[in-house]
Steps between C-alpha positions, in 0.01 A plus 500: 500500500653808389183725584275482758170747456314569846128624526447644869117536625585591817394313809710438814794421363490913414332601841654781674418619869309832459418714811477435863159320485678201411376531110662379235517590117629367218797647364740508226589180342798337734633204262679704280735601794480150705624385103802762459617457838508136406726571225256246285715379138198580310331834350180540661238847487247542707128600382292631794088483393321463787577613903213311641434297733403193361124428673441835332581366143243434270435358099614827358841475746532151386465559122735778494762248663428271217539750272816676655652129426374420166667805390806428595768380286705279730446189629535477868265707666504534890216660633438695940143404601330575840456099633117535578429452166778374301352198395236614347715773301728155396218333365361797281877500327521092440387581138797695393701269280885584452637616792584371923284708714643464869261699775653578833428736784566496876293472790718771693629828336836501296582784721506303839751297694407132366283579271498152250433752239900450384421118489222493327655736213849194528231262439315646224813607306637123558161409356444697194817441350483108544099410429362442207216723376258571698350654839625432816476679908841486645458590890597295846778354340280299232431512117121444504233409212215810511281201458627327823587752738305721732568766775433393867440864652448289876861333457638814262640258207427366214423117490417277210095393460397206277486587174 
């Protein structure tokens, strides 16, 4: 993989603490930094759509993802989600033919003290470049099928459902 193209939507991974009512927003995309301090061997840009929350997405937010990707000319597509409701965003992109769609997010902020959100990207960027085409949820340390995977909110993980 020589190029790496990442969609961000926002979610926690992005989160940011806001003001002293303990509120949070979501902020500026974080993987392009977590990536350069890396010091990744691969060109990568960054293509920031959406700063949502992800159980405020919708059809429209889901389309324009789809679309953001389709019109994209390189392969290996890496794309920030909120975790609520990555699944279902997974599942509206298993159509698109051509190209290794890895989502990832984190269940704590980028910006905090051990955060997974740096795993989850090492995951994901392990994963696109070595799966065939296709869709795939990289989070918790696992490579999961959108088909076969759900989020526990009660245990905070993702765990595979039969399919």
């Amino acid at each position: 993989m020589q190029h790496l193209t990442i969609v961000t939507t926002g979610g926690t991974i992005d989160k940011i603490y806001f003001d002293d009512k303990s509120d949070y927003k979501i902020g500026a995309p974080q993987i392009g930094e977590i990536l350069g301090q890396l010091g990744v061997a691969f060109q990568f840009d960054v293509i920031p759509i959406l700063r949502k929350d992800s159980l405020h997405m919708g059809a429209e937010d889901r389309a324009l993802v789809r679309s953001t990707i389709e019109a994209q000319p390189h392969r290996h597509v890496l794309v920030t989600h909120g975790t609520d409701t990555m699944v279902e965003t997974a599942r509206e992109l298993a159509s698109i033919k051509g190209k290794v769609i890895v989502l990832t997010g984190a269940l704590n902020p980028a910006r905090f003290q051990g955060s997974d959100a740096v795993f989850n990207i090492g995951c994901a960027v392990a994963a696109v470049q070595t799966l065939p085409d296709g869709v795939y949820i990289a989070m918790n340390g696992r490579v999961w099928d959108p088909a076969k995977v759900r989020k526990n909110r009660d245990a905070n993980r993702f765990e595979e459902v039969a399919g």
